[in-house]
C-alpha positions in Angstrom: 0.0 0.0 0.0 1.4 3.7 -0.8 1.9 5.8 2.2 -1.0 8.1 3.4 -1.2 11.3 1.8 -3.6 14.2 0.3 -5.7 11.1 -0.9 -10.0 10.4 -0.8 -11.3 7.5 1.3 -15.7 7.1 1.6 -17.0 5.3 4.2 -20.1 2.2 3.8 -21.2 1.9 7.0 -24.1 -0.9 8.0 -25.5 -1.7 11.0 -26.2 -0.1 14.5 -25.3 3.1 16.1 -22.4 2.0 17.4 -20.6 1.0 14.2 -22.0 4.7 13.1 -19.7 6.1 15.8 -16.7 3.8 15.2 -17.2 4.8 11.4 -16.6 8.3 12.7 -13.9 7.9 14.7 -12.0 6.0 11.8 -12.8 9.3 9.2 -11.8 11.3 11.9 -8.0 9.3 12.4 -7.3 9.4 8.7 -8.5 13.0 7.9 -6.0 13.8 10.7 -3.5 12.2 8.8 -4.6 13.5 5.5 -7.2 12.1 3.5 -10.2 13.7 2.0 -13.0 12.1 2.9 -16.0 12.0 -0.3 -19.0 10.5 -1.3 -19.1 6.8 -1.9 -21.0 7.7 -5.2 -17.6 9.4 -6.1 -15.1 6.6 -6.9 -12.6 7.1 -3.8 -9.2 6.3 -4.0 -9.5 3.8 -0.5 -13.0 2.8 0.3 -14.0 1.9 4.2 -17.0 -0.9 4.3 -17.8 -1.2 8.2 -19.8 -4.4 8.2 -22.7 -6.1 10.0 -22.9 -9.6 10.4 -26.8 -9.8 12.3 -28.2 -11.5 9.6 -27.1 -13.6 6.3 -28.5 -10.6 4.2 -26.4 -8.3 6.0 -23.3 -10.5 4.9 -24.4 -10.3 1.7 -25.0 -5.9 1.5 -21.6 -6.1 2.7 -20.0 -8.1 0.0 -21.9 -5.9 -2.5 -20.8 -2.5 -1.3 -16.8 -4.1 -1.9 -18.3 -5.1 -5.1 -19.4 -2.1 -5.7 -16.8 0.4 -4.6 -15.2 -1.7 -7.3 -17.6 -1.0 -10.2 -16.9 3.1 -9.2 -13.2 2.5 -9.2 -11.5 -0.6 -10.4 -8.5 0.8 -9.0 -9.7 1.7 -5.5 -8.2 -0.4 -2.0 -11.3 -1.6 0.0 -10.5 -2.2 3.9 -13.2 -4.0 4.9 -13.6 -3.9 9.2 -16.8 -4.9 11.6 -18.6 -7.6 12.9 -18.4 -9.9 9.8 -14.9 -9.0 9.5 -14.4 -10.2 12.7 -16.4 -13.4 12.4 -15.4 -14.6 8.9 -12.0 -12.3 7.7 -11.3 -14.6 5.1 -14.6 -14.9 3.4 -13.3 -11.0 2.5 -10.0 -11.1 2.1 -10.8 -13.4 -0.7 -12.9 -10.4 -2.9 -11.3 -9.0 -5.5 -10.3 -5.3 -4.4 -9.9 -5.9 -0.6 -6.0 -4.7 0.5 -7.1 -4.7 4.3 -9.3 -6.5 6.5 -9.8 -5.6 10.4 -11.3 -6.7 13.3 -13.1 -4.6 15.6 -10.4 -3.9 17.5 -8.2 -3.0 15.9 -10.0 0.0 14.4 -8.2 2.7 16.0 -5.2 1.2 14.6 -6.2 1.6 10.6 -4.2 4.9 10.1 -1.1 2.6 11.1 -1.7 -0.3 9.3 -2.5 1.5 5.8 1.0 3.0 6.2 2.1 -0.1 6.0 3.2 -1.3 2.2 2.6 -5.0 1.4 1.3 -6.3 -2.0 -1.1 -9.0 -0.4 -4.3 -8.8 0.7 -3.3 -7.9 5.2 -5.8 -10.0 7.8 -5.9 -8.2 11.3 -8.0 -9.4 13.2 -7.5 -10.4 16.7 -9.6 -12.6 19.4 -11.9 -10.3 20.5 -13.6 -12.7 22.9 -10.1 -12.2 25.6 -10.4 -8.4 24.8 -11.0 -7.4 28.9 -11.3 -3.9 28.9 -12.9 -1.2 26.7 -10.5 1.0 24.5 -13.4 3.6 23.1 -12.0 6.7 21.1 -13.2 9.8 21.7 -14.0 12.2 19.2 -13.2 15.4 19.0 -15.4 17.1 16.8 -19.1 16.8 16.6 -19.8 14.3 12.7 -23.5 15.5 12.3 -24.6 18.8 13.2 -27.8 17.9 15.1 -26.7 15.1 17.4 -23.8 13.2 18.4 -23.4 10.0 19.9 -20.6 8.7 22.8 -20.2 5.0 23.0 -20.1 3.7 26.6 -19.6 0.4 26.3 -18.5 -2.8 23.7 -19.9 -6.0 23.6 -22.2 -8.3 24.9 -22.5 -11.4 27.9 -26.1 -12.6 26.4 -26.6 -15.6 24.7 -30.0 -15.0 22.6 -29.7 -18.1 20.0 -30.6 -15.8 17.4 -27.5 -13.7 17.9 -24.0 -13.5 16.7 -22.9 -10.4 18.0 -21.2 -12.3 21.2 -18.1 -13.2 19.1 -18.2 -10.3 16.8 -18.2 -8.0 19.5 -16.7 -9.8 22.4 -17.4 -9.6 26.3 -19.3 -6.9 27.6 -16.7 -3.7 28.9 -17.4 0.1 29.9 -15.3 2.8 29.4 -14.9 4.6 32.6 -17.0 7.0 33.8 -14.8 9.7 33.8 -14.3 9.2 29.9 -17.7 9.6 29.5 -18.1 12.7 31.0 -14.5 14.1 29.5 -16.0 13.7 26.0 -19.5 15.0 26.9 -18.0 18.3 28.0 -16.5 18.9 24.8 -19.5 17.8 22.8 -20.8 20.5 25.3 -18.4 23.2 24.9 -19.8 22.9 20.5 -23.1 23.0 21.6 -24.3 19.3 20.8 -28.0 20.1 20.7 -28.8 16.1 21.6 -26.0 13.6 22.4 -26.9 9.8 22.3 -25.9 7.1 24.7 -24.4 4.1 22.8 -22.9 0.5 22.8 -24.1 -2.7 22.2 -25.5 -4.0 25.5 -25.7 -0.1 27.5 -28.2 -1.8 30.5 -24.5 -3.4 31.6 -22.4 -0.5 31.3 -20.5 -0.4 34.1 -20.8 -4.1 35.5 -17.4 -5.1 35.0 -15.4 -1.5 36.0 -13.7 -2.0 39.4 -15.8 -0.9 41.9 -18.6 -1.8 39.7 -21.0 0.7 38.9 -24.1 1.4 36.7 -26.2 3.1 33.9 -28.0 5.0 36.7 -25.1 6.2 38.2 -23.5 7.3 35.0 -26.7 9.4 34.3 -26.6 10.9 37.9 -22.8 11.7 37.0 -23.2 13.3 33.9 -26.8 15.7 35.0 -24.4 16.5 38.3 -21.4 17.3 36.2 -21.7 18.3 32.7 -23.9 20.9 30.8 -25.3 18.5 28.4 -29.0 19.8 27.1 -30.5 16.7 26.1 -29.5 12.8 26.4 -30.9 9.8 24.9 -30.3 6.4 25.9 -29.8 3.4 23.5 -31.2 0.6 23.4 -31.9 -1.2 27.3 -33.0 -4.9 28.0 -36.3 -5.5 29.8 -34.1 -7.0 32.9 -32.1 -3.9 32.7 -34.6 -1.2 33.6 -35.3 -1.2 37.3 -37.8 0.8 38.8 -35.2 3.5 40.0 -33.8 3.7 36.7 -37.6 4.4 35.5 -38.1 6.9 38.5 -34.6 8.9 37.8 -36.2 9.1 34.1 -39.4 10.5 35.3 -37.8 13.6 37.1 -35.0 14.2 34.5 -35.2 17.6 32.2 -32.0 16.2 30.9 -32.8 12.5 29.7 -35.3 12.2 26.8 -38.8 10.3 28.0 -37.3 7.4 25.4 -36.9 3.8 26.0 -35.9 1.1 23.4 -36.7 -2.0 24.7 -36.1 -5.4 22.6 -39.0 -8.0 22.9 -38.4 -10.1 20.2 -41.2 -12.5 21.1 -44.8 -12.3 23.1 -44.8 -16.0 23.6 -43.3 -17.8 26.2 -42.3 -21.0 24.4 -40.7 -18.8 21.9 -38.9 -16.4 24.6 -38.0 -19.3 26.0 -36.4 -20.7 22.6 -34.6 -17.3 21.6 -33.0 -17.8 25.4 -34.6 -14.6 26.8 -34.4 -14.4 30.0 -38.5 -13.3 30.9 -41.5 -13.9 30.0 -44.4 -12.3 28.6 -46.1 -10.7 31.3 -42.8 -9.7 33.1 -42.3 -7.6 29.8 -46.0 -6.2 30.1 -45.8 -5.6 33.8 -42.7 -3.7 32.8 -45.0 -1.1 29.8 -47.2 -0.9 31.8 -45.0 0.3 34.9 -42.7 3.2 32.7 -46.1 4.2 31.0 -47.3 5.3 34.6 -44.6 6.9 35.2 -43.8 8.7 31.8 -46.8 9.3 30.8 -45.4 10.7 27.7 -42.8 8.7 27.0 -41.6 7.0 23.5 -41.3 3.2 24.2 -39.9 1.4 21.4 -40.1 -2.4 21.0 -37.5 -4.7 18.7 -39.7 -8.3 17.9 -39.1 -10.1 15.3 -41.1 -12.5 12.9 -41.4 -15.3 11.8 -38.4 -17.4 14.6 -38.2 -21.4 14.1 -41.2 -23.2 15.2 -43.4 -20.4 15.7 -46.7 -21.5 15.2 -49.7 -19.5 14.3 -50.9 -19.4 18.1 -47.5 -18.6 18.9 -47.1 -15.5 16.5 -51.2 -14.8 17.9 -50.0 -14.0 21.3 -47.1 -11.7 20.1 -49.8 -9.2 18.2 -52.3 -9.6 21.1 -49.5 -8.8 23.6 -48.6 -5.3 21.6 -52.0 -4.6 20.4 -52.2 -4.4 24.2 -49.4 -2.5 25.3 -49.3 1.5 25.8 -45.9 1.0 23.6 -45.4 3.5 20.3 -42.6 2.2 17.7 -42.8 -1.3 16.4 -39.1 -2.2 14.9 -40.3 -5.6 13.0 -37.3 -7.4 11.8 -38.4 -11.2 9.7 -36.1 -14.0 10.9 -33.1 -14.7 9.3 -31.0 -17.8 9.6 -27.3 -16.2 10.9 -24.8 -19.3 10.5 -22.8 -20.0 14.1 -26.0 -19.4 15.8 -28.1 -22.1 17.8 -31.4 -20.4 15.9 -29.7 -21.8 12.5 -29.7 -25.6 13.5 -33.4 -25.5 15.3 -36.1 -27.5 13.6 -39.0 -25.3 12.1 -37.8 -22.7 9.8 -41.2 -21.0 8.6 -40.9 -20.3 4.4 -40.4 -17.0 3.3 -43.6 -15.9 2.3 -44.9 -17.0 5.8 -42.1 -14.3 7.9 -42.7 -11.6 5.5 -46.6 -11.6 5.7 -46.4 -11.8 9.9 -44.1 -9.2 9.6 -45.8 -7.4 7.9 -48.9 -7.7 10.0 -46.4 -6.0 12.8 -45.8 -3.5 10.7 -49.0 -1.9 10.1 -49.5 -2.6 13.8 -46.7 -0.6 14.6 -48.0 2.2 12.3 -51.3 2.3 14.2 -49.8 2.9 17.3 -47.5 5.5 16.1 -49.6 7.6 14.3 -52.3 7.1 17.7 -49.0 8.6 19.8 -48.2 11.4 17.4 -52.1 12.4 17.5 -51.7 12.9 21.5 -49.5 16.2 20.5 -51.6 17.9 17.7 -52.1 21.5 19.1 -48.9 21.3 21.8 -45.7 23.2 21.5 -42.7 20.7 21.6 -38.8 21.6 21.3 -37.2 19.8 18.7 -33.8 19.2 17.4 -33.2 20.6 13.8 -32.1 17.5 11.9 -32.5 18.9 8.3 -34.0 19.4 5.3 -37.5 17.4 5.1 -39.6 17.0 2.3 -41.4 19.6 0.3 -38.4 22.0 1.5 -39.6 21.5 4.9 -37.0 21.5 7.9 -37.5 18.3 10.1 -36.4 17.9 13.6 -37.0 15.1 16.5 -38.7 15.5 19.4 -37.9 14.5 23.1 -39.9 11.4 23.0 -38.8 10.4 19.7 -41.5 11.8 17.0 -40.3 13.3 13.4 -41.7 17.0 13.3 -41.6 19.0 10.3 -41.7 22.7 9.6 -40.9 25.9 7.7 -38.4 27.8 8.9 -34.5 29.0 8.3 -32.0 26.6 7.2 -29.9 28.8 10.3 -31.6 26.3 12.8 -29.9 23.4 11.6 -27.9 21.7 14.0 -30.4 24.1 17.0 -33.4 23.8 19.3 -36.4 25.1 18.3 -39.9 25.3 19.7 -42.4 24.1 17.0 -46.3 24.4 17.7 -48.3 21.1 16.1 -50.7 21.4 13.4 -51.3 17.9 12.4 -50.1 14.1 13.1 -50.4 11.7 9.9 -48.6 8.9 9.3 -46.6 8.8 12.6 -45.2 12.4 11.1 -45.9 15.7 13.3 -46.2 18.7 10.8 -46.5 22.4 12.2 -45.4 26.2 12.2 -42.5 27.5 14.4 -43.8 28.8 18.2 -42.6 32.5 19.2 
């Protein structure tokens, strides 16, 4: 590989939020060492592809995206890095293009290891499973104007059967508190209108620091000790969120009345199947206890479609369980086989047709209920964060609990607060007319 110079790298990026924020913190390392960082549309000179390995078809978008990087430029290096890096590296390093493949790891390293020349295809990727502590960069510039995000933790100790992310990710491991609130008070000091709480299992953050601590006590940390406007929490299993943890978000005017919450399944034998560690009406004793006390709240549930052996009285009591539940955002994902997994060798694997229509059937659920939530707010005033341009030249923005608003006003606001008085609510979508 030539040594790193006044050259342009685009980044692919797929998956969660927290590959979003290690995709930033990689354009950050090599702009600081030089590179121009452009479109993927544009042909670059070194292309990033930061992969996701949840499901077979995200294998697949990610061995496009080399593909196609090579179809913009023939002569471009690909680096290919993320969770199916880390799983399968040589599945990759066999593409035609790809000069680097990386682990998860060792993604802070990749300014380093492109300035190193070799002629063959390089393999880093290290066994993430005996990484012990959490090495989390920290950025120092805000990526997108309206909100930034601040990983707080890597990895996972679950063992869902539906999930791969344990060896592509590696054990559960916080960064330390004072970390956290370091790079808060510089996202502070360039007025981050919203920053976001991530990692890939944030209910454990903290857990294996020495003296353990928590996710509640890094929230009391970081309203005590920082200037932070507004702060959003990824996503939180059920067992997670205790009853303090819902009272501290009750009296908060810093934490956003937002809860994601995976369910995956309404039925027990299924729960039971995917390895969750509840059951149904623990998770609807749970709603029903956060709806009491956040009235307001967003409450977001992850269930998917469609798992092995679900029956059609089995799928029945997942859509009677949410039809019944005060929660607001369906995110409806159809099953799909992920090789290494224990899901992959069950018995039962339900044809195609069969996930995508009870998906589906979710998913118009999930629009009911959303479009009932954003109805609540027609004639309020609500603050929202200026995200962009919307459609129709509109600006759009999010509000605290996690609805799309979308105004006129000056493209100025962009990146600001703003207080935006409610017309109308269809299709989940607030529209109204800036307040004052």
């Amino acid at each position: 590989m030539n040594d790193l110079g006044n050259k342009t790298v685009a980044f692919a990026t797929l998956g969660c939020k927290t590959n979003q924020f290690e995709s930033a913190a990689m354009r950050e390392s090599l702009e600081q060492a030089g590179y121009r960082v452009v479109p993927f549309a544009s042909g670059a000179e070194l292309v990033v592809v930061n992969t996701c390995t949840v499901t077979a078809a995200t294998d697949a978008q990610s061995r496009n995206l080399v593909r196609r990087a090579r179809r913009l430029n023939p002569t471009c290096r690909v680096v290919v890095t993320g969770c199916y890096a880390q799983i399968d590296p040589q599945a990759l390093a066999d593409l035609p293009g790809v000069s680097l493949v990386i682990g998860n790891e060792e993604k802070r390293e990749l300014a380093g290891l492109l300035s190193t020349a070799s002629r063959e295809t390089q393999v880093r990727v290290a066994d993430i499973r005996a990484a012990t502590t959490a090495v989390i960069p920290v950025l120092s510039c805000i990526t997108v104007r309206s909100r930034a995000f601040v990983q707080i933790q890597n990895g996972c100790d679950a063992g869902c059967s539906y999930c791969i992310i344990p060896h592509a990710r590696g054990p559960s491991r916080s960064a330390p508190p004072e970390q956290v609130l370091t790079q808060l008070r510089q996202l502070s000091t360039q007025n981050a209108a919203e920053i976001v709480l991530t990692g890939i299992h944030v209910g454990a953050y903290g857990l294996d620091l020495r003296p353990p601590t928590a996710l509640l006590d890094l929230l009391r940390c970081i309203e005590a000790e920082t200037a932070v406007r507004r702060l959003r929490l990824g996503s939180i299993e059920p067992t997670e969120i205790t009853p303090a943890l819902i009272d501290h978000l009750a009296t908060s005017t810093m934490v956003c009345p937002h809860l994601h919450i995976p369910l995956q399944a309404g039925d027990d034998a299924v729960l039971q199947r995917m390895r969750r560690p509840y059951g149904r009406e623990d998770f609807r004793t749970l709603i029903q206890q956060i709806r009491a006390a956040l009235p307001e709240a967003a409450i977001g549930v992850d269930v998917i479609a469609g798992f092995p052996g679900e029956s059609d009285a089995e799928f029945a009591h997942t859509v009677h369980l949410l039809e019944e539940l005060p929660v607001t955002h369906l995110h409806v994902f159809p099953f799909s086989r992920r090789p290494g997994t224990a899901a992959a060798a069950m018995p039962g694997h339900l044809p195609g047709d069969v996930k995508k229509a009870r998906a589906e059937r979710l998913r118009l659920l999930g629009a009911e209920k959303l479009q009932a939530f954003a109805a609540r707010f027609v004639g309020r005033a609500l603050e929202v964060v200026v995200e962009g341009g919307g459609q129709g030249g509109l600006l759009k923005g999010l509000t605290r609990n996690y609805l799309e608003l979308r105004f006129a006003g000056p493209v100025e606001l962009v990146g600001r607060c703003a207080t935006v008085r409610v017309l109308a609510a269809e299709g989940g979508v607030l529209s109204g007319q800036l307040a004052g």
